[in-house]
N, C-alpha and C positions, 0 to 999 in steps of 0.2 A: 098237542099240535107241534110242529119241527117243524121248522124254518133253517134255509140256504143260508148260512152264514157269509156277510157280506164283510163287514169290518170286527176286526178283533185286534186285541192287545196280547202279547205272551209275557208273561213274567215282569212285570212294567216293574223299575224302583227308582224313587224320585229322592234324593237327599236337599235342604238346605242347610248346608254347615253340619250343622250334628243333629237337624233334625230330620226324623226318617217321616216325609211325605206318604210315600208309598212305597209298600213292601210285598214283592213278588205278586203284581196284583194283573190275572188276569180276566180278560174279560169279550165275551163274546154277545156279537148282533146280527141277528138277522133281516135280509130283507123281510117287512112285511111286521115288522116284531117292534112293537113297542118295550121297550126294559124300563125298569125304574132303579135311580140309583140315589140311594139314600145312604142316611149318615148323621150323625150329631155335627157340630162346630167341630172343626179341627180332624174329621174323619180321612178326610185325603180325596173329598168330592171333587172341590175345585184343581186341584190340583190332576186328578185324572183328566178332568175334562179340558185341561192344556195340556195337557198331552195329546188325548186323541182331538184335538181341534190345530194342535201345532203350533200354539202358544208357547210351549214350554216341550224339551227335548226330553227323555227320558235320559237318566245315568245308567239303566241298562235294560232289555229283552228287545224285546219286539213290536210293530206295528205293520196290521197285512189288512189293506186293499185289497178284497176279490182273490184273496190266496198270494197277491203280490205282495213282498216285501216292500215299505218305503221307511223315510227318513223325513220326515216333515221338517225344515230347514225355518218355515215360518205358517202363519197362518194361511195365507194368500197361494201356497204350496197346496195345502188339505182344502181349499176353497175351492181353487180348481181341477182337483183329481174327486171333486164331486161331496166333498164333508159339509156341509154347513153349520155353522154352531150359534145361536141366538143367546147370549148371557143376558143379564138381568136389565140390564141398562139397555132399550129396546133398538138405541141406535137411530133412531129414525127423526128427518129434519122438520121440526114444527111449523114451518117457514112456506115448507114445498108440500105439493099435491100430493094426493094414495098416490098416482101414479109416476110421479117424480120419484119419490120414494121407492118404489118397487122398482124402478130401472137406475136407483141412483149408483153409480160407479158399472152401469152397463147398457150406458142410453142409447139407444140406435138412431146414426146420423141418416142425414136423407142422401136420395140416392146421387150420384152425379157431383156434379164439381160446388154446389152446395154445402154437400155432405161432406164435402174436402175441405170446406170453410168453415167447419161447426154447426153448421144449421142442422138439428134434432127433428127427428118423424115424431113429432107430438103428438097429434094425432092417432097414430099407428101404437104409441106406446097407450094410450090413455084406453084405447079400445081394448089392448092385450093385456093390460094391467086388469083389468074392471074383468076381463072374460077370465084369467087364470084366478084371483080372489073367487070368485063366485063357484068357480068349479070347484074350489074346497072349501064352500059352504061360507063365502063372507059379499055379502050381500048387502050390508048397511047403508052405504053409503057409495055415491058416484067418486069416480078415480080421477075426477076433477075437483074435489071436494079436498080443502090444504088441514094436512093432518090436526092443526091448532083446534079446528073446529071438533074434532072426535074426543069420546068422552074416555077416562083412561084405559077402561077393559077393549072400548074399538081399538085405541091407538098398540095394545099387546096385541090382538087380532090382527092389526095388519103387519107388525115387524113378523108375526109367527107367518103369516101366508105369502110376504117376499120371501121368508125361509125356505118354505117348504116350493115355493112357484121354481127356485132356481137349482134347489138340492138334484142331485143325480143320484146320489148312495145312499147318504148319512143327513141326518138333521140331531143335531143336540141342544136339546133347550133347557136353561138355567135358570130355573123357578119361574117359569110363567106363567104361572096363576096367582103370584105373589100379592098380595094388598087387592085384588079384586073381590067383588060382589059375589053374590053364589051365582048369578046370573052369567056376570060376565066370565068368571070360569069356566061357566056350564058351555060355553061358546068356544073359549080356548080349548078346553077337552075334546069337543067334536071337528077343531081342524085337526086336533095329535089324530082322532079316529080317520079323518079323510087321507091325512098323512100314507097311514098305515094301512090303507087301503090301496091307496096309490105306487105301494109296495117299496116305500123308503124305511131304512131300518131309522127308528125312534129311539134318541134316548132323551131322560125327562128325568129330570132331578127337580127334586122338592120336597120342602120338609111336609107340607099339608097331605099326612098319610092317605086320607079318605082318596083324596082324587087321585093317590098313587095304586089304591089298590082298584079304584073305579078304571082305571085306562089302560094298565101295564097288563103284560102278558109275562112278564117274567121282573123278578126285584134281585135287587144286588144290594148288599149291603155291606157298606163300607164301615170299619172300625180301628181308628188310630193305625191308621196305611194299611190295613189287611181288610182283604173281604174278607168275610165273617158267615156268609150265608148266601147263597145265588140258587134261588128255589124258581117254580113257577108262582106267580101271584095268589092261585089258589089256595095255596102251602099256609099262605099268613091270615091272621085275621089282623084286625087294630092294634089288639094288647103285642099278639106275638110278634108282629113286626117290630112296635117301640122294644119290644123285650131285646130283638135281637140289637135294636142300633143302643141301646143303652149298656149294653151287656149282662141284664139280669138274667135271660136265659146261659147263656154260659154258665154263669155264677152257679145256676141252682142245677145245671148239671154237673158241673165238678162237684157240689154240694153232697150231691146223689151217689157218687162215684167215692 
């Protein structure tokens, strides 16, 4: 299956000091395409995904929006040309409602001179928060309900479905299935599936192979700044994927050779 390529990177290389990040690393997504991008400790994971999130500038290639070239200056830049990036740390105020939360840093004031005074459509948000969750399959709990109360795989459900409610292009998410239950994975999995339905290109990084080769439609595998391997998902099994992010398949083909 082919997919419209939405965001991509050309020859990305990241240094710090003398340590080479990433090394001519490029990488393409499609709308509609979940990819998985894997890697050992120190592969140059994190570091790609500040770059394509805007965290972090590259030292040299490229970065194309919809065939446009940009310059990601900061994160708030690629936020709003439509990238969203979800890291591990869920972001979310334990304090405030699902639906605070979902409109937090985009609350809509009420209308009129009201709304010129700060007063919030509460209401209006709490309705729209609870209708777009549900539409990508999160259903749990009322959007009146303050995030303290949700148990940890709800509270990664709803940082992933503010993610994906507000994304335009791109959604990347950084280990979100990390420390959860089989269950509660089983749940983050099917909003990355609603995700990708809803024709937002996906990327999803995680060391928990199974559910990488359960979701993705395409794997990337990063090894000491160089991608090493960008198949489609089918390509790998369990062993062959560790193979490649370890480097033992290398190893036993120069071995051969």
């Amino acid at each position: 299956m082919s997919f419209e390529t939405v965001y991509e990177v050309r020859n990305v290389s990241k240094r710090y000091g003398s340590v080479v990040a990433l090394d001519d690393a490029s990488l393409k997504i499609g709308a509609g395409e979940v990819v998985g991008l894997v890697g050992d400790n120190g592969a140059g994971k994190s570091t790609l995904v500040k770059v394509l999130s805007g965290a972090h500038q590259p030292d040299g290639g490229q970065i194309l929006l919809d065939g446009e070239e940009h310059v990601w200056h900061s994160p708030k830049i690629a936020l709003e040309a439509g990238v969203e990036t979800l890291y591990q740390e869920s972001g979310l105020a334990p304090h405030l409602t699902v639906a605070q939360n979902v409109f937090l840093g985009r609350e809509i004031p009420v209308k009129g001179i009201l709304g010129k005074m700060g007063f919030l459509a509460r209401k209006k948000m709490a309705a729209d928060a609870e209708a777009d969750l549900e539409r990508i399959g999160i259903a749990f709990a009322s959007s009146g309900r303050p995030v303290s109360a949700l148990s940890g795989g709800q509270r990664q459900a709803v940082a992933i479905g503010r993610s994906v409610t507000w994304a335009r292009k791109v959604i990347i998410l950084d280990e979100p299935t990390n420390h959860l239950g089989a269950r509660q994975a089983g749940e983050v999995l099917h909003i990355i599936e609603n995700a990708k339905k809803q024709g937002l290109g996906v990327v999803f990084i995680s060391h928990t192979l199974p559910h990488v080769l359960q979701v993705c439609d395409r794997i990337v595998v990063l090894r000491l700044g160089k991608i090493v391997k960008d198949a489609p998902a089918s390509f790998f099994t369990n062993e062959t994927l560790l193979g490649y992010i370890t480097g033992a398949i290398q190893t036993l083909q120069e071995d051969a050779e």
